[in-house]
N, C-alpha and C positions, 0 to 999 in steps of 0.2 A: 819666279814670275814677278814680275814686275807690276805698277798699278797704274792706270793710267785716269786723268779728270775727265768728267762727261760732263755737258748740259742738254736736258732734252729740253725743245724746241718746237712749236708748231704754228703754222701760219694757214688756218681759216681748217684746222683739224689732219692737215697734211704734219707728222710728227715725224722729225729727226732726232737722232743722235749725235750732237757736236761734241769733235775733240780740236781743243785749240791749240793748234803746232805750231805757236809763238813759243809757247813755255814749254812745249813735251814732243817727244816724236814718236808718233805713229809706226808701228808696223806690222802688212798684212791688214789694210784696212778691208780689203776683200771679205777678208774671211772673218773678222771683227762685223763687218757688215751681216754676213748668216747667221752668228752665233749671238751676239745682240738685239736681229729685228725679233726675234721671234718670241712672240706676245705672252707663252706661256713658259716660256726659260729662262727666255734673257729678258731684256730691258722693255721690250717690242718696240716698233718705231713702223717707219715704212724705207729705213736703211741708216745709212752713218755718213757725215760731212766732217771733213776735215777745215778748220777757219786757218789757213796756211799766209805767213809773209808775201811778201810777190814784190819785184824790182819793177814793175809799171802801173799798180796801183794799190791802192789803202789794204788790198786783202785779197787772197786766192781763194778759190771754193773748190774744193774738190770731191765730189759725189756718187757713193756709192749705193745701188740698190741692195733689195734683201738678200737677191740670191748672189751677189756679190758684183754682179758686173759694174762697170764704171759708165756714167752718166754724162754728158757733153754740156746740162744745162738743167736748174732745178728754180722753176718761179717761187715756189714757196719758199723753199732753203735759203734764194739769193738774201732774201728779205730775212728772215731768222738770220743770217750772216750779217747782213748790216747792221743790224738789232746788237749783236753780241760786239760788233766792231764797237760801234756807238757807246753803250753800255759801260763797256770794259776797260773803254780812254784810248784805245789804239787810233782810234779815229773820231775824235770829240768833235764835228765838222757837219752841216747839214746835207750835203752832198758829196757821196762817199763814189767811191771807182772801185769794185770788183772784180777781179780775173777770175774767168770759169774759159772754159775747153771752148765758150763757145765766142771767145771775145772777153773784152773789157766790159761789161754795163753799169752805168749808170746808175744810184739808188738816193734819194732824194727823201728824208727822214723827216716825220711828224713827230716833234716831241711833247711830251707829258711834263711837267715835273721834274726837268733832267733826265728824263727815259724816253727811249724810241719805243714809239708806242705802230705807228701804223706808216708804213713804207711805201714809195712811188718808185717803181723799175723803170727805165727803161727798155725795154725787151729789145729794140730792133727792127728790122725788117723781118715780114714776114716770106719764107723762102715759098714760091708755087711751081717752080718748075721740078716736074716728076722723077729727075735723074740724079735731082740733088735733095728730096727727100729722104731717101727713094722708093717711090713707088713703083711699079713693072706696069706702066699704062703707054702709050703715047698720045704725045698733044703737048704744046705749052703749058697748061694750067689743066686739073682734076677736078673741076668746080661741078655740081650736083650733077655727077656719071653717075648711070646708072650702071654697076658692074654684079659678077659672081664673086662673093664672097664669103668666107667661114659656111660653106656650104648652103646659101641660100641666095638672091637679087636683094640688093640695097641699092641705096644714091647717095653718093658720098663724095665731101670733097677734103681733097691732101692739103695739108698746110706740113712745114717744119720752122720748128721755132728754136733751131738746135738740134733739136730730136724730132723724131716723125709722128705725123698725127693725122689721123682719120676720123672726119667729123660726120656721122650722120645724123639728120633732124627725121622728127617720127613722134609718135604722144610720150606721155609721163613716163620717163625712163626706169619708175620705180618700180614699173610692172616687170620688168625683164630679169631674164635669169642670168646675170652677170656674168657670176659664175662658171657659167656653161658657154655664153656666148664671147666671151673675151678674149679666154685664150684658143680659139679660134681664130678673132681676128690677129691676134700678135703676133699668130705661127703661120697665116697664110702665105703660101709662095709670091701674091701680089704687094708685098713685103720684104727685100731683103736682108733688112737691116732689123727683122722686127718690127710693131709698130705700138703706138699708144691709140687709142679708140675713145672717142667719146660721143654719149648716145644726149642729145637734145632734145629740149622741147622747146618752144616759142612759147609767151606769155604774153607780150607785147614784143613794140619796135623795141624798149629797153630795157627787158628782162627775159632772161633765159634760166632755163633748170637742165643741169646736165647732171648724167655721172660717168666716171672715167673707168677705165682697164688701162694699168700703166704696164709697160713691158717693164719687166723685172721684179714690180712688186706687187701686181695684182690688181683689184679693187681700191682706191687710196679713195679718205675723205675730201679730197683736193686737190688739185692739178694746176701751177700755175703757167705750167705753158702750155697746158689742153683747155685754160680757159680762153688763152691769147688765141691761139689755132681757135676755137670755138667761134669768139666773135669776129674772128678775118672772114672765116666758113658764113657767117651771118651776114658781114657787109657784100662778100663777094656775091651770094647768092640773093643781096636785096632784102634781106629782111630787118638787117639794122642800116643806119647812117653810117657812114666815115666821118670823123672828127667829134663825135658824142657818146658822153659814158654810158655804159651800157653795165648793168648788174646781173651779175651770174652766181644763182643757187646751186648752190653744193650741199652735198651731204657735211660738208663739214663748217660750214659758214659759207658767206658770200665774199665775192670779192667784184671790184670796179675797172672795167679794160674801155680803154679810149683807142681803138683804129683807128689810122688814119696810114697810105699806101708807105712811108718812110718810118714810120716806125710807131710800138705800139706803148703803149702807157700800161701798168697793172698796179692798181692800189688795194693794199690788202693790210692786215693787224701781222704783229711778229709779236710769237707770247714766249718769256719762258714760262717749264712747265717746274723744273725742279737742276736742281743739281745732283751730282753723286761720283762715286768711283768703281771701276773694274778693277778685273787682274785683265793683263793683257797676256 
């Protein structure tokens, strides 16, 4: 067996596992990805990212959750990826270009002291038509429907930021049994593809407290395209501004999303946590 370099990583408590496939090659990050997350064996994380070359910009991301499947688009991860780009001298440049599945984006670095300390994404547009989520609704947009879901009536609206997202607003999410009600929504038929859920509360027009159920890894301390999906879910529905930061509390830190209808902003911290080695 072979050994391969890790750096764990986490952006607002969302933790990965980077392996950087400039200097080594990965294989079967799938399954590196189960054997690694899990908190009492392996490494734990909330899955494995590979920091990979790319011929159209500074760096590839490539994203696997716990239970191994592959990921189109990771807001925390992007940022930990710039961070280690930055970091590392691959890309010593304030404004870095990452390839993920879901596009090119944009990453726009704070620095410290010579260290990327705290990251500006571009995310994009956010996607609302329900067939390219997808969600099993019709209508142009899924803005606060009230539907049957995970066995009970909510009012929720679909955003995809990459990946799919079901945002419902409701009081202090911390009362809720996660656990129990998550993977219901993830598995529900009103879902093809899966979905990510995140449960809201309003504080103000500029803060929000959510928590997430990620499809593939569960529970995460952070979500940073279920915070984008959040606050689009917020302007679309009137409760926040377009073109103004708005702060969203997470169980794992906060992080900073500016909407606006062409594309969204997410400012957040990129930590390392440690370094070390496997066998692979």
């Amino acid at each position: 067996m072979g050994k391969l370099d890790f750096v764990k990583m986490h952006g607002a408590g969302n933790d990965y596992i980077y392996f950087d496939c400039f200097r080594q090659e990965v294989e079967d990050p799938e399954g590196l990805a189960i054997r690694l997350s899990d908190r009492h064996k392996g490494i734990g994380g909330d899955g494995v990212i590979l920091i990979c070359p790319s011929e159209v910009a500074d760096g590839r991301m490539r994203m696997f959750n716990a239970d191994g499947s592959e990921g189109k688009m990771c807001g925390n991860g992007i940022r930990c990826v710039a961070k280690y780009l930055y970091d590392a001298g691959y890309a010593r440049k304030d404004v870095l270009r990452i390839e993920t599945l879901s596009g090119v984006k944009t990453c726009t670095v704070h620095a410290e002291n010579g260290e990327a300390k705290r990251i500006t994404v571009d995310m994009g547009r956010a996607e609302l038509r329900p067939e390219k989520i997808p969600v099993a609704l019709p209508g142009e947009q899924i803005v606060g429907q009230r539907v049957a879901v995970a066995g009970s009536e909510y009012t929720v609206t679909c955003v995809s930021m990459g990946n799919p997202h079901c945002v419902v607003f409701g009081g202090d999410p911390d009362g809720l049994d996660l656990p129990a009600i998550g993977p219901k929504f993830e598995n529900d038929p009103l879902f093809p593809d899966r979905v990510n859920t995140e449960f809201v509360q309003v504080i103000d027009g500029h803060t929000l407290k959510m928590r997430v159920w990620e499809r593939g890894s569960g529970e995460t301390m952070a979500c940073g395209t279920g915070t984008c999906a959040t606050v689009a879910a917020a302007v679309l529905n009137g409760i926040c501004a377009a073109g103004e930061d708005v702060t969203v509390r997470l169980r794992g830190g906060e992080l900073t999303v500016n909407y606006m209808p062409e594309r969204i902003l997410m400012t957040g911290e990129a930590v390392r946590v440690f370094e070390g080695w496997v066998e692979a």
